[in-house]
C-alpha positions as CSV (number, residue, x, y, z in Angstrom):
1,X,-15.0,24.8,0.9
2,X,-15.4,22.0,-2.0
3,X,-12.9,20.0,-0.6
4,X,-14.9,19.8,2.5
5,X,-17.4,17.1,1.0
6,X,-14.3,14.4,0.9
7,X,-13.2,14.4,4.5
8,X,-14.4,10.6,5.2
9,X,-14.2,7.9,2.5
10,X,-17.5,7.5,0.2
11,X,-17.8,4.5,-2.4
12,X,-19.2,6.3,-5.6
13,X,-22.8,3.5,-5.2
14,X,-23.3,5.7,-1.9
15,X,-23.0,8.8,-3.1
16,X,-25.0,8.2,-6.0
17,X,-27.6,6.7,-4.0
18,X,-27.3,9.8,-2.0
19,X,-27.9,11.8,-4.6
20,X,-30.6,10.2,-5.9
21,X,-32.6,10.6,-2.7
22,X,-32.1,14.1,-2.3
23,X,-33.5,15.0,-5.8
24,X,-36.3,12.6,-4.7
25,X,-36.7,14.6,-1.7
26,X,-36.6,18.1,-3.2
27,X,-39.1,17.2,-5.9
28,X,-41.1,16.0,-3.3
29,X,-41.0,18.9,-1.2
30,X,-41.6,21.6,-4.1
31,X,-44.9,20.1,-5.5
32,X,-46.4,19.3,-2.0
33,X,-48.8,21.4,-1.0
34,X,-50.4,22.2,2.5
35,X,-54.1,22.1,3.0
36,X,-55.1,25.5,4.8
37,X,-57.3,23.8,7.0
38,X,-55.8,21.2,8.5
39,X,-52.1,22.2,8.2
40,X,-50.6,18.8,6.7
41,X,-49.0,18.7,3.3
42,X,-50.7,16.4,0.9
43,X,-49.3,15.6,-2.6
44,X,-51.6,16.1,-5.9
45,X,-52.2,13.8,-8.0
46,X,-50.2,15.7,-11.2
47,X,-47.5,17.7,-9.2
48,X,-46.0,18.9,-12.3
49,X,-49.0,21.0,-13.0
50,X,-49.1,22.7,-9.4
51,X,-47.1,25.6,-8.6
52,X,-45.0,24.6,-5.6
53,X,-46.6,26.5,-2.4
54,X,-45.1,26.3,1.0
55,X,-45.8,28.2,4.4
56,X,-43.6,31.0,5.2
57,X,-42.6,29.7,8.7
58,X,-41.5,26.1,6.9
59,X,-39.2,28.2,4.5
60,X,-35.6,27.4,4.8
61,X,-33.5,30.9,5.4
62,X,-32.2,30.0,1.4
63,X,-36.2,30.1,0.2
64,X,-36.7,32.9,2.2
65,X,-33.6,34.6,1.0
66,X,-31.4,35.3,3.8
67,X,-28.4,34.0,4.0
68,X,-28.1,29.7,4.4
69,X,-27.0,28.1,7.7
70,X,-25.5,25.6,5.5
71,X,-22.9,28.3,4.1
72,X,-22.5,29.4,6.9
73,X,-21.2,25.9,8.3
74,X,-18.8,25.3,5.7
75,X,-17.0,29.7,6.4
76,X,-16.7,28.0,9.9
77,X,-15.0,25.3,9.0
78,X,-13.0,26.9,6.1
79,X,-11.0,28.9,8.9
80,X,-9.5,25.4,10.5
81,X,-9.1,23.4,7.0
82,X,-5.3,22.6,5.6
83,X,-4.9,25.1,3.0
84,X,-1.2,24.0,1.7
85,X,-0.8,22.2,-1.7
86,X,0.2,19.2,-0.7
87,X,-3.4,19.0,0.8
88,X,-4.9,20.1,-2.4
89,X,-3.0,17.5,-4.2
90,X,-4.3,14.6,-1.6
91,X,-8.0,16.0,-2.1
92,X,-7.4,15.4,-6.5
93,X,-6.0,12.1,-5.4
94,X,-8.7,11.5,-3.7
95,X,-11.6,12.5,-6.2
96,X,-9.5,10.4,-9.1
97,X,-9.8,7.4,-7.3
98,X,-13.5,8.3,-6.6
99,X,-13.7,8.4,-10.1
100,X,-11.5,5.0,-11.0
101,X,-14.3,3.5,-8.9
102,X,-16.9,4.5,-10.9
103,X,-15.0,4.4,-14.1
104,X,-14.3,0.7,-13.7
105,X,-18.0,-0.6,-12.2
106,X,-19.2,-3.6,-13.9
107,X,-22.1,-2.6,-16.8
108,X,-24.1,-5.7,-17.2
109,X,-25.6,-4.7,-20.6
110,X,-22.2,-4.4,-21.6
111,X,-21.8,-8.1,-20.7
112,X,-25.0,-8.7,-22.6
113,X,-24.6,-7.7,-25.7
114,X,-20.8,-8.1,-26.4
115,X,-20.3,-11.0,-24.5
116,X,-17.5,-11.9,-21.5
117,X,-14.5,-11.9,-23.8
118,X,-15.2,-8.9,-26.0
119,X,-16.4,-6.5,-23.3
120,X,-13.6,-7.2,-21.1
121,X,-11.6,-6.3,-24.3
122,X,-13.2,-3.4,-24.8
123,X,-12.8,-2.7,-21.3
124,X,-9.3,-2.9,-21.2
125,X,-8.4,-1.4,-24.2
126,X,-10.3,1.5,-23.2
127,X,-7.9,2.1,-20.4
128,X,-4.6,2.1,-21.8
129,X,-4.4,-2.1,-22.0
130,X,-3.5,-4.1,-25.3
131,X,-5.3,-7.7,-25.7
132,X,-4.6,-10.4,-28.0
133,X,-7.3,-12.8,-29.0
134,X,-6.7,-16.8,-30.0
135,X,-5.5,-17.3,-32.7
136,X,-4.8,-13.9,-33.8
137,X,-1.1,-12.6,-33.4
138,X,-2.4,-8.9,-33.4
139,X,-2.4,-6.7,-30.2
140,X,-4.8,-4.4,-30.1
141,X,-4.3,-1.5,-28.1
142,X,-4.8,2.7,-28.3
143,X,-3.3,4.8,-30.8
144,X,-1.9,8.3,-30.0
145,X,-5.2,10.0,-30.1
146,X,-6.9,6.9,-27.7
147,X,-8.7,5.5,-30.8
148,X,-9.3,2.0,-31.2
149,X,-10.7,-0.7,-33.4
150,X,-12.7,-3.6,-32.0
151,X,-15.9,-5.2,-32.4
152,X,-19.0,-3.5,-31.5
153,X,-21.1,-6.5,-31.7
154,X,-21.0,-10.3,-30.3
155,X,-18.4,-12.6,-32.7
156,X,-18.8,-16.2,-32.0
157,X,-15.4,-17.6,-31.2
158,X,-13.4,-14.7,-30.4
159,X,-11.6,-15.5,-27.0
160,X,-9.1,-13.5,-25.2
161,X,-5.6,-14.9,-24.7
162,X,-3.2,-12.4,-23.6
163,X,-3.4,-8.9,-21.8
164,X,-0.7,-6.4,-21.1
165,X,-2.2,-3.9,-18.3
166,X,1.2,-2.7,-17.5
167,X,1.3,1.0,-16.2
168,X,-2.5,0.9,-16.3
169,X,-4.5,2.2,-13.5
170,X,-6.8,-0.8,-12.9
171,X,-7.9,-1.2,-9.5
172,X,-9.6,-4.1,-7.0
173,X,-13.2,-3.5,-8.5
174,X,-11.9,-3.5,-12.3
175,X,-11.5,-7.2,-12.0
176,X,-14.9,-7.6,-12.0
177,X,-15.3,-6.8,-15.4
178,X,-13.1,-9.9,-16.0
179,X,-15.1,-12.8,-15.0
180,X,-15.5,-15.5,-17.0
181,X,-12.6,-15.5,-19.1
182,X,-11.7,-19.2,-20.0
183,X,-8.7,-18.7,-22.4
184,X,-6.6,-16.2,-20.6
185,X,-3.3,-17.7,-20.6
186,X,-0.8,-14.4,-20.1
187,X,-1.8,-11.6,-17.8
188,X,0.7,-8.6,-17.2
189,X,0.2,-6.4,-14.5
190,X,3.8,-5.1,-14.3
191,X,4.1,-1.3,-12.4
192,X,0.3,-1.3,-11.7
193,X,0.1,1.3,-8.4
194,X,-3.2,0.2,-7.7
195,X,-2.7,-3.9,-8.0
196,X,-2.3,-4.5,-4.0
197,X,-3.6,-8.1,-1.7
198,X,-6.6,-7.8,-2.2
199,X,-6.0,-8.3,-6.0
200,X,-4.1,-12.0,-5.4
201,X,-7.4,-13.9,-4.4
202,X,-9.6,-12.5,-7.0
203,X,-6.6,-12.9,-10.0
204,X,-6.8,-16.8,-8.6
205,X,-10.1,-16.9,-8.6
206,X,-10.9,-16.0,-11.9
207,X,-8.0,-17.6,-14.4
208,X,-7.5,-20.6,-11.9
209,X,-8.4,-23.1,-14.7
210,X,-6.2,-21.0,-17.7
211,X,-3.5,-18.7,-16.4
212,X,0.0,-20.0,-17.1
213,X,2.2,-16.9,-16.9
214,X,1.6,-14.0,-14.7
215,X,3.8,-10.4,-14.2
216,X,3.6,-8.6,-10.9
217,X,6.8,-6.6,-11.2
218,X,7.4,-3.7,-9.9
219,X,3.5,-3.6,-8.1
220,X,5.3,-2.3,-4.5
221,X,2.0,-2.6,-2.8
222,X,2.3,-6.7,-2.8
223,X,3.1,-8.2,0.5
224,X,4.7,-11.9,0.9
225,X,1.4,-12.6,2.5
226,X,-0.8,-11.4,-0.4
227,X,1.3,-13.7,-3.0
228,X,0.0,-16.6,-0.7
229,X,-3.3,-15.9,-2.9
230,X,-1.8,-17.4,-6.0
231,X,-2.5,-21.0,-4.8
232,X,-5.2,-21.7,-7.0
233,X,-3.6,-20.7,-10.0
234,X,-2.6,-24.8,-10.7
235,X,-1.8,-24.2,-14.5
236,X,0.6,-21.4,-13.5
237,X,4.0,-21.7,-15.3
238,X,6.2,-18.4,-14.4
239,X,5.5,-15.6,-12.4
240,X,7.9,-12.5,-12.3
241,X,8.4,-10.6,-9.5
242,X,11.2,-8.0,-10.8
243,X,11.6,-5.5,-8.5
244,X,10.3,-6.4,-5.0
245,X,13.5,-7.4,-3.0
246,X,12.1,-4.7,-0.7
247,X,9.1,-6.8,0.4
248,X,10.0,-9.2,3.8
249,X,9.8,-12.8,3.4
250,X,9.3,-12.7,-0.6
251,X,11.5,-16.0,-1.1
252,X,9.6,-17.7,1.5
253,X,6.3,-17.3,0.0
254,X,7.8,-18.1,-3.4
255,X,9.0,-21.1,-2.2
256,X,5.8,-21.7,-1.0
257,X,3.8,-20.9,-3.8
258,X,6.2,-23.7,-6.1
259,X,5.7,-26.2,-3.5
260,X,1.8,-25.5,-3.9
261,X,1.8,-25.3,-7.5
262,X,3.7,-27.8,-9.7
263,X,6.1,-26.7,-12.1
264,X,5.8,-23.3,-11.6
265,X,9.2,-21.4,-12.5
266,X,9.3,-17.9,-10.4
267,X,11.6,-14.9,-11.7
268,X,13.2,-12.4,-10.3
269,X,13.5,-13.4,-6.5
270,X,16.9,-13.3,-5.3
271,X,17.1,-15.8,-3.3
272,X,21.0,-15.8,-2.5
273,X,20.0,-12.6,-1.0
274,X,16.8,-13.9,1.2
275,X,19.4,-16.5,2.0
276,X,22.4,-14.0,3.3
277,X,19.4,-12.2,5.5
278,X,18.7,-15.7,7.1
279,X,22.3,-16.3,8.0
280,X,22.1,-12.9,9.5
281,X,19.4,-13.6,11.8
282,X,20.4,-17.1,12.7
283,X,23.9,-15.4,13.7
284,X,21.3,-12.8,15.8
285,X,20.1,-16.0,17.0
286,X,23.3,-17.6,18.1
287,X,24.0,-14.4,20.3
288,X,23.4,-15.2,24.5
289,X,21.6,-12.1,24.9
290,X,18.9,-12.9,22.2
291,X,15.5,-14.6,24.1
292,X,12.4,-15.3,22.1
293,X,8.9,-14.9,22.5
294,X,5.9,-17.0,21.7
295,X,5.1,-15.6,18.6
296,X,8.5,-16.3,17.3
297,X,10.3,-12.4,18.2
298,X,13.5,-12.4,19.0
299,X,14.6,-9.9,21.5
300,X,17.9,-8.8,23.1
301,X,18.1,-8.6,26.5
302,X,20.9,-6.2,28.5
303,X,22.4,-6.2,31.8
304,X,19.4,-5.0,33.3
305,X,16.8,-7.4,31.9
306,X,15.2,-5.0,29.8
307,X,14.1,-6.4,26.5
308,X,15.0,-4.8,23.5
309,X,13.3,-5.6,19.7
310,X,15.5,-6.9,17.0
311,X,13.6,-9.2,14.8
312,X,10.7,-11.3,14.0
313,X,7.5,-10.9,12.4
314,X,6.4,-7.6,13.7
315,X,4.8,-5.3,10.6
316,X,8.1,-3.3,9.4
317,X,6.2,-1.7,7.1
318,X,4.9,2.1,7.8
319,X,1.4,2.9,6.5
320,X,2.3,4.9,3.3
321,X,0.2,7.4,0.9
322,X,-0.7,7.1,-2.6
323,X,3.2,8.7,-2.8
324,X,4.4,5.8,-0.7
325,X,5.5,7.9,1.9
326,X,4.5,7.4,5.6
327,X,1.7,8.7,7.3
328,X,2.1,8.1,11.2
329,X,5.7,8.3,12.5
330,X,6.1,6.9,15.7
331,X,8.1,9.4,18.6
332,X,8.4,6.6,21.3
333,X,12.5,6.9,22.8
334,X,13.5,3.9,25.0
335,X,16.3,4.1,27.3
336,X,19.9,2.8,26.3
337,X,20.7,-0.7,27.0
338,X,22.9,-1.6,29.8
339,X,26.2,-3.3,27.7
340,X,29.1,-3.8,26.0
341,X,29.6,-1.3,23.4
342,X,31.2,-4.2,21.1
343,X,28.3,-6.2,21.3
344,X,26.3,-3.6,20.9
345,X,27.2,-2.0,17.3
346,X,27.5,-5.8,16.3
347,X,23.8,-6.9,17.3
348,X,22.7,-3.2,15.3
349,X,24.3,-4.1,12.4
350,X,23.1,-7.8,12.3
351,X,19.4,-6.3,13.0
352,X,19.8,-4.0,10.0
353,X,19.7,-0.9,12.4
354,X,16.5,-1.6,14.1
355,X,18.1,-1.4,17.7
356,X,19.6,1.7,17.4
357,X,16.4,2.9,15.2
358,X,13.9,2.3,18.1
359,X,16.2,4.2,20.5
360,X,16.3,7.3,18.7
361,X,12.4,6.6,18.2
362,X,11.3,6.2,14.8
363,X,11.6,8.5,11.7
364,X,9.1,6.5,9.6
365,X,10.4,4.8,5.7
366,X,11.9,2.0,5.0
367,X,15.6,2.7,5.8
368,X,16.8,2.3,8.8
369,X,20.0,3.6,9.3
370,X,20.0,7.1,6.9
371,X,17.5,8.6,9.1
372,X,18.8,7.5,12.2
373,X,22.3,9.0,11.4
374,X,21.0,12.3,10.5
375,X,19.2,12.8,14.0
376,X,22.4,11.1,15.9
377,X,24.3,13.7,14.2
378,X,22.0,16.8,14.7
379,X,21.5,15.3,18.5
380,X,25.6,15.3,18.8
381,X,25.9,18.6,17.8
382,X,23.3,20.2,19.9
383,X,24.3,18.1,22.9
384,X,27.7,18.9,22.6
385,X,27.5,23.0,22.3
386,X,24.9,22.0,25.5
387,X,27.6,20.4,27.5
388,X,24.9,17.4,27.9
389,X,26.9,14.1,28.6
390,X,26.3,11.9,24.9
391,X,26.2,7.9,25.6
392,X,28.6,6.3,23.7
393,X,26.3,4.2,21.9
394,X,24.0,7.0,20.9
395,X,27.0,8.8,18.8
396,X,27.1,9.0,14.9
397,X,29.0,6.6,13.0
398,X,32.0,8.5,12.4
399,X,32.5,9.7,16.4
400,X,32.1,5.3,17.0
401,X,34.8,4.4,14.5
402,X,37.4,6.3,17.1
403,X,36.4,4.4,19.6
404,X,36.9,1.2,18.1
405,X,40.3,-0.5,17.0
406,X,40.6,-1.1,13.5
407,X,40.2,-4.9,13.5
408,X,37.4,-4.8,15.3
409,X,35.4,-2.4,13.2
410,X,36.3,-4.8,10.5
411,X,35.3,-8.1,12.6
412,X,31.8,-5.9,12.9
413,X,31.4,-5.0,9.3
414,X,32.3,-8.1,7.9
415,X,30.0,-10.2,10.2
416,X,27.1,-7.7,9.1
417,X,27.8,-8.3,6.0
418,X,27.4,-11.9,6.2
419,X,31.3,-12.5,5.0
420,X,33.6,-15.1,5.9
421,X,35.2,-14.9,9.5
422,X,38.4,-16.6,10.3
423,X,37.9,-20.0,12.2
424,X,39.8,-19.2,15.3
425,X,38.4,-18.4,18.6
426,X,38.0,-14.2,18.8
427,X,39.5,-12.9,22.6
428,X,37.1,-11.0,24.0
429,X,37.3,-7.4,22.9
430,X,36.2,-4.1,24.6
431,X,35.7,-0.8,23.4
432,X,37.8,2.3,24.8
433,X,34.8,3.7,26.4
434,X,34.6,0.7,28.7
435,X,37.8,0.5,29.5
């Protein structure tokens, strides 16, 4: 029945606002009093003095001891409320990041009497971040039992110059205790779950005129067009981005961002690999069958004129938990392509799977070929103890390899794999199934 009260999202200002009015209300309503004559309820001048007196018939069923409606309301609801653990774990989740938000609200005193610098230091530190202040080539950070030693009072000259808040749960509204901050010249955010898009803009907002080296590694929740916020970093010098080759278009806005930004050296991008994904869908590109849209989609089209998706700037991306794992899965089937079975398996494989992925419908995550192979599988089996006819291009990998000649399944692989094909002119080559 507690976890009732987190059902729809609350910011922690509402519900302490909230809160605040219902103890208003309730002291209001226990040292009112109701005038026997006329019926209203007037208030004294000293409630605190006047024993709280209320009309039987204006008694709640709590006052009057029977039992509440309230109660009552949330038994109702128990009966129809997930129960399992993983719903239990979802509603902790949920009341820790309820309590990150409050945790990291800006305190102006703080501000006041410690100035910028040292309260954002002591901010920080507080949280599991180390600091380093100019001209000083200590860190400070926490010991083992999350003690500390910084100043408790204002120190004239004492700037910050580095923070590490790698592995540190600081979230969008943490950065507000950060304003301000004029010598910050190293900022480490590496493996921060929380650091998402909505983090970029304000991180270039406020070290635009100091920031020269910046980690975002292994922070999955970045998106190509989230690093676009950068821009306004114009001292920026290196920015790491270990661990994101899973992100679309990451070399693109990386090349963009050092075209905006002068000088700026990026790490960790692979671009050789960015580069072999291009070649793959410029050789999707080259194929007859492939027809784009306006917004730049390409599409293949089959004997029928049905148009099928295989690539573009479509959102790839499933919405994900706070485990990363997705929330909606999608169940639409479309019917199988009118085609060559060839051309086919070689326009899947140069899509990365998504054709054959959106005709089996879609599992949900980020792979999309493991999945699929499971249900073709589970699909062939039941089918075939069934006796339901199987479409040759709806079989699992290892029943289309028979099908195939050798060659050819090499000619497919290899052109997938963005390798080297032999110069001469391929004959046109047809599967057993349509011969």
């Amino acid at each position: 029945m507690w976890y009732q009260k987190f059902r729809t999202f609350k910011r922690w200002q509402d519900i302490e606002r909230e809160r605040k009015e219902y103890e208003m209300y309730q002291s209001k309503v226990k040292n009112w009093w109701r005038s026997p004559e006329t019926g209203m309820y007037i208030e004294p001048d000293n409630p605190n003095t006047l024993i709280p007196k209320k009309a039987f018939e204006d008694k709640t069923r709590r006052e009057r001891g029977g039992f509440p409606v309230e109660t009552w309301q949330k038994l109702w609801h128990h009966r129809v409320t997930d129960h399992s653990f993983d719903h239990l774990k979802r509603v902790k989740r949920y009341e820790h990041f309820q309590h990150l938000q409050y945790d990291q609200r800006f305190i102006p005193e703080r501000v006041i009497f410690l100035g910028p610098d040292l309260a954002a230091a002591h901010f920080l530190v507080h949280r599991g971040a180390a600091v380093k202040f100019v001209g000083d080539d200590s860190w400070y950070k926490r010991d083992g039992k999350k003690n500390y030693s910084l100043p408790g009072q204002r120190v004239p000259g004492l700037y910050l110059e580095a923070i590490d808040a790698s592995g540190t749960e600081l979230i969008f509204e943490g950065f507000d205790n950060l304003y301000d901050l004029e010598h910050v010249r190293m900022l480490r955010l590496a493996d921060c779950k929380f650091v998402n898009d909505w983090v970029m803009p304000r991180i270039g907002a406020i070290f635009s005129n100091s920031l020269e080296m910046l980690d975002l590694s292994g922070c999955n929740r970045i998106s190509a067009k989230g690093l676009r916020g950068l821009r306004h970093l114009k001292k920026l010098k290196y920015l790491r981005l270990e661990g994101l080759d899973h992100v679309k278009d990451l070399a693109k806005s990386a090349l963009l961002l050092e075209e905006a930004i002068p000088g700026l050296i990026i790490l960790g991008v692979d671009f050789e690999h960015a580069l072999k994904g291009l070649e793959k869908e410029m050789k999707i590109l080259e194929n007859e069958r492939v027809v784009l849209d306006a917004k730049g989609n390409a599409h293949m089209e089959d004997d029928n004129g049905r148009l099928f998706y295989v690539a573009g700037c479509v959102n790839e991306r499933p919405a994900v938990n706070e485990e990363d794992q997705p929330i909606m899965q999608s169940t639409i089937r479309r019917e199988i392509p009118k085609m060559d079975d060839v051309e086919f398996e070689r326009l899947d494989r140069l899509s990365g799977g998504k054709l054959r992925h959106l005709l089996v419908g879609s599992p949900g995550g980020y792979s999309w070929s493991n999945e699929v192979e499971v249900i073709l599988s589970s699909e062939y089996k039941w089918k075939t103890k069934q006796g339901i006819h199987i479409d040759t291009k709806m079989l699992p990998l290892e029943k289309r390899k028979e099908l195939f000649e050798k060659d050819v399944w090499d000619r497919i692989e290899a052109e997938a794999k963005s390798k080297e094909l032999p110069n001469e002119e391929p004959e046109k080559i047809t599967s057993d199934s349509n011969r």
